[in-house]
N, C-alpha and C positions, 0 to 999 in steps of 0.2 A: 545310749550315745550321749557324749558329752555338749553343752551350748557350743564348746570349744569346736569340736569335730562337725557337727552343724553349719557353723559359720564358714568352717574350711571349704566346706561341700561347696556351699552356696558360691564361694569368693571363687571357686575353678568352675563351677557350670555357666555362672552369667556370661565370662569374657567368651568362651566357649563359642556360647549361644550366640550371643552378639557379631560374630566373625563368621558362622559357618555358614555353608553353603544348603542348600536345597538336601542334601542329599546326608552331607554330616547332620543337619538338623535332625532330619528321624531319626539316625543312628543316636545323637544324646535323646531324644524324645523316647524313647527304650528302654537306654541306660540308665536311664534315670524317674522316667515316669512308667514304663511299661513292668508288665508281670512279675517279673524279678530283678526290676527296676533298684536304683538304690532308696531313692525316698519311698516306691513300695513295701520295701524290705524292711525300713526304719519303722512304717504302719503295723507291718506282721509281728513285730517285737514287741509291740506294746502290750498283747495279751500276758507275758511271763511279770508284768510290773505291777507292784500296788497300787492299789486304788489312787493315789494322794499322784504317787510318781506318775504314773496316765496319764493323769488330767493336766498335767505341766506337763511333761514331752511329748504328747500328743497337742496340745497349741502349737506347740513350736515345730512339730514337721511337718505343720499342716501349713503354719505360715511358710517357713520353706517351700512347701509344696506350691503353694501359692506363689512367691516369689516367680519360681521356676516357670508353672506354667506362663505364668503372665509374659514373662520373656522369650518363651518358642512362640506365643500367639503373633506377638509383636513383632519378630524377626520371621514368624513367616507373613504375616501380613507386607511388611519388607520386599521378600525377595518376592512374591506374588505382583508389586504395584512394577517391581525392576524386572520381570519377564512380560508381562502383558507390555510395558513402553517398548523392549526392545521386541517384540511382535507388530505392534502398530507404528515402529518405525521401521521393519523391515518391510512390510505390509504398505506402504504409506507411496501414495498417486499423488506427483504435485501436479495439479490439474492445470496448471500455471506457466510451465514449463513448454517451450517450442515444439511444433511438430518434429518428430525424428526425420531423420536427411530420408527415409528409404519414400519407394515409391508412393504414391497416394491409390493409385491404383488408375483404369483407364475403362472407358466407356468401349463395350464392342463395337467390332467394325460394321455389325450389321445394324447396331442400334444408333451409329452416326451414320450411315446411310439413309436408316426411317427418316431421321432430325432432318436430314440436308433435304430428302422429297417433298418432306412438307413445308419447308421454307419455300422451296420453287414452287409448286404449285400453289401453295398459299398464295402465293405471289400472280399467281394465275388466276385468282377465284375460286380455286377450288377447294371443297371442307374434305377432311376426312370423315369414313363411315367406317363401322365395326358390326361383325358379326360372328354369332356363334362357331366354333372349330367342328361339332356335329349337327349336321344338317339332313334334310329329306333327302330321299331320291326327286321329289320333284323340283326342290330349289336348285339342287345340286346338277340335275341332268337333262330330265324334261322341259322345263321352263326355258332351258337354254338352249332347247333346238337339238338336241343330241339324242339318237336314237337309238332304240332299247337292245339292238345289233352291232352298238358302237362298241369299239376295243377299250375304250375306259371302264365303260361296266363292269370287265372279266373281274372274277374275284382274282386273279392275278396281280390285278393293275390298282386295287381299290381296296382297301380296309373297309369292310362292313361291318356294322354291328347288330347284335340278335332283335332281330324283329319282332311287334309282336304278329298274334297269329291273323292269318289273312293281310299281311300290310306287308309294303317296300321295307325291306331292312334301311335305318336311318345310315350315314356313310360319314368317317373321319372326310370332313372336303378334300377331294383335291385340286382344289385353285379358289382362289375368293371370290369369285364370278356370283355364288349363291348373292352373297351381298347387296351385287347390283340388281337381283331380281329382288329381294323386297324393299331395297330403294326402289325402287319403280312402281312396285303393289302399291307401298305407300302413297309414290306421289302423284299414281292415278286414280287415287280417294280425294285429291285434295285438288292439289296445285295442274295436274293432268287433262281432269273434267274442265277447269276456268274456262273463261274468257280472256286472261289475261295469264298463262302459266309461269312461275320461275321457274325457267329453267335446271335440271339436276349436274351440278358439277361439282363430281366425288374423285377422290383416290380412296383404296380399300386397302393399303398395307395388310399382313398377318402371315400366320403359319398356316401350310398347310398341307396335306400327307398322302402318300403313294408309295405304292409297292415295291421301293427300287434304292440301290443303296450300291455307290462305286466312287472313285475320286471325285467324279462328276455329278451324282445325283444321291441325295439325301430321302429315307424315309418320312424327314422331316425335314421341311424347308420353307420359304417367304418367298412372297408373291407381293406385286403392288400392282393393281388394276385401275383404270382410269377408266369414266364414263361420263360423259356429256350429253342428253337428252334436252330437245327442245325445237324449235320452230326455224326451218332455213339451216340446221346444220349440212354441213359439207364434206368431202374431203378433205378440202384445204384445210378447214381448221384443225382437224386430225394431224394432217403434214406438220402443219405451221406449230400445234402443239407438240408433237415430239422431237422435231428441229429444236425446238428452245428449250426442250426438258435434257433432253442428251447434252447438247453443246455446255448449257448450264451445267450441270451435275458432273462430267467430264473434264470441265474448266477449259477448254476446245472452242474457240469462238468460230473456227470454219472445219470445225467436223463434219465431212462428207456423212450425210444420212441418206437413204435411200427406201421406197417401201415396194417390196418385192411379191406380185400374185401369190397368190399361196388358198387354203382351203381351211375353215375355221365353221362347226356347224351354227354358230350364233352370231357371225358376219358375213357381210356377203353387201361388196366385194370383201375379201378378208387380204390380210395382206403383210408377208414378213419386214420385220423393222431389221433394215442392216446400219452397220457403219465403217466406214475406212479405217482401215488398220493393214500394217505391214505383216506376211505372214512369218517375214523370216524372222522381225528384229523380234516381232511381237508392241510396237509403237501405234497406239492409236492417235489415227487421224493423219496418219504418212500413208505412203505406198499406193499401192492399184489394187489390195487385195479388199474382200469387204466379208466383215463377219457379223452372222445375224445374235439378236442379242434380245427381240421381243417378237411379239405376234398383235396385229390392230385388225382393225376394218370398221366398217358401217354396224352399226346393231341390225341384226336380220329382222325383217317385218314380221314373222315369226312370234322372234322372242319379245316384242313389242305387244305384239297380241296376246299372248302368255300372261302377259302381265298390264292386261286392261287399256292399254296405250293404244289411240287410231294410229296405226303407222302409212294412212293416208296426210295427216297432218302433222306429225312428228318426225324429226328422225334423230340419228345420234351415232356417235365414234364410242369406242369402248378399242383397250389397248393394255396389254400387260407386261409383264418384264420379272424374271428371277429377281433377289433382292438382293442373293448373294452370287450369282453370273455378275451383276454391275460393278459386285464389291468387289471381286476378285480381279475384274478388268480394271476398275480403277489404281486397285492397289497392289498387284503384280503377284496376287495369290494364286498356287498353282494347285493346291488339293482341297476341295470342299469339306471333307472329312475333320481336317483343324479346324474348321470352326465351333465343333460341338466337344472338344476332348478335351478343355477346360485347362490349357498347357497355361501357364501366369507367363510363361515366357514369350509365347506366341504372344498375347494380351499386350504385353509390354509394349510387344515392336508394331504393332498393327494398331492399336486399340487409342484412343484420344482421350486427352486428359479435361474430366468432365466439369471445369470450371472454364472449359470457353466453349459454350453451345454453338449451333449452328447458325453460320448468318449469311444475306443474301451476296456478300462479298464474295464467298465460297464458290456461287453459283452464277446466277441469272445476273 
């Protein structure tokens, strides 16, 4: 091949190269460098040349060759830097940029319920306590005065789990009650034996589970129980504390309360918590009608002794309440069942937006 015909090659692959895409590039990268290639082809010819002529057209397609390559390397180094930018700029989070208008999202109405109890009772003295969701049979049943005949037991009514052998199968709780029994173990090691006792003033919020599953009642559901132990308690403060816990929470400053006889095996007297509400309109705190919504009483001398307490020198109210019965009254929900189906929509319209926590305004 002529220096002439060399140069030609060269003068149409550079601009070639220079222009083409991803894709035309292999294609000259072939035509020209690959197997039967053109400048391969100029390499395979040089075997039929003299010695003298080789060694002169073999530099020169070699520098060609050179040439060549240098320019695909180049042009795809090129299109490699121009597809990675437009990856990391399609790719690319301006972190800087305004929250989008859509929702932020909203706190459950069960877990703005918890928020609001503890503001009111907070506000009452009272700390919250936490206890484990499986328990003994004796936290959960014994200790509380409830006996081994009682209808909670039935495995119908009760989620047990495999015992071992010779022992009470341990039980998903059903009500937070266990709670206040080892609040009480405890603080008849401590503060119970004194001479001078503090007082125990708990709410127990939590989950807790039973055999039973309809609009009205959940296999899983919350409980908040209230206990007060100590020296000269009364009824009244029982009264006087669920008057200002309802009215509060309700936002009702003359919510008719009432506490109704009733039979509870870990109080005594025990006694149904009601409140005024209208049955037609469904309007709480109007009308003559009155619907119950908790269960209280005295703590039974019993379960005082159960758990180390002289119920000669102590005594105490203990009071409980659905979590989601309150929520539903409050806020005009008609199926229990929504609240565990995880609808965003539901959420939406129910649910409180979790940059304004709960405050005594709300309430008390």
């Amino acid at each position: 091949m002529q220096s002439e015909d060399l140069k030609n090659l060269v003068e149409a692959a550079l601009p070639a190269i220079a222009t083409a895409n991803a894709a035309a590039l292999e294609e000259l990268r072939v035509s020209l460098l690959g197997k039967n290639g053109s400048v391969t082809n100029l390499l395979k010819s040089l075997g039929g040349m003299d010695p003298d002529a080789r060694k002169a057209a073999g530099a020169e397609i070699n520098r060609v060759k050179g040439q060549i390559t240098e320019a695909l390397t180049t042009r795809r180094a090129v299109l490699d830097e121009a597809a990675l930018a437009a990856k990391l700029a399609a790719e690319r989070i301006d972190v800087t940029q305004p929250p989008r208008p859509d929702p932020i999202g909203a706190l459950h109405p069960l877990s703005r319920t918890h928020e609001e109890l503890a503001a009111i009772f907070a506000a009452m003295g009272f700390a919250i306590a936490e206890g484990p969701d499986i328990e003994s049979d004796w936290n959960n049943f014994s200790a509380l005065n409830i006996p081994s005949h009682h209808p909670a037991r039935a495995m119908m009514d009760t989620f047990y789990l495999q015992a071992a052998e010779n022992a009470r199968p341990p039980v998903l709780r059903t009500h937070t009650s266990p709670v206040q029994i080892r609040t009480m173990l405890e603080w008849a090691k401590t503060d119970g034996l004194g001479t001078s006792p503090v007082p125990i003033r708990i709410i127990v919020p939590g989950r807790t589970f039973r055999a039973d599953h309809d609009a009205t009642h959940s296999p899983m559901f919350h409980q908040c129980e209230g206990l007060v132990i100590g020296e000269g308690i009364t009824l009244g403060h029982l009264k006087g504390c669920l008057i200002d816990f309802l009215r509060a929470y309700f936002g009702i400053p003359e919510l008719p309360v009432r506490l109704r006889s009733s039979y509870f095996p870990f109080t005594e007297p025990s006694m149904e918590v009601d409140i005024g509400w209208n049955r037609k309109t469904g309007e709480l705190g109007g009308g003559s009608d009155w619907l119950e919504i908790g269960g209280s009483g005295m703590v039974h001398p019993n379960v005082l002794a159960n758990c180390g307490i002289d119920p000669r020198r102590f005594q105490g109210f203990a009071f409980g309440v659905g979590l989601e019965r309150i929520t539903m009254l409050k806020h005009g929900i008609a199926d229990l069942r929504l609240f565990f189906e995880s609808d965003v929509r539901w959420l939406r319209h129910y649910g409180v937006s979790p940059l304004t926590p709960a405050s005594l305004h709300e309430g008390i």
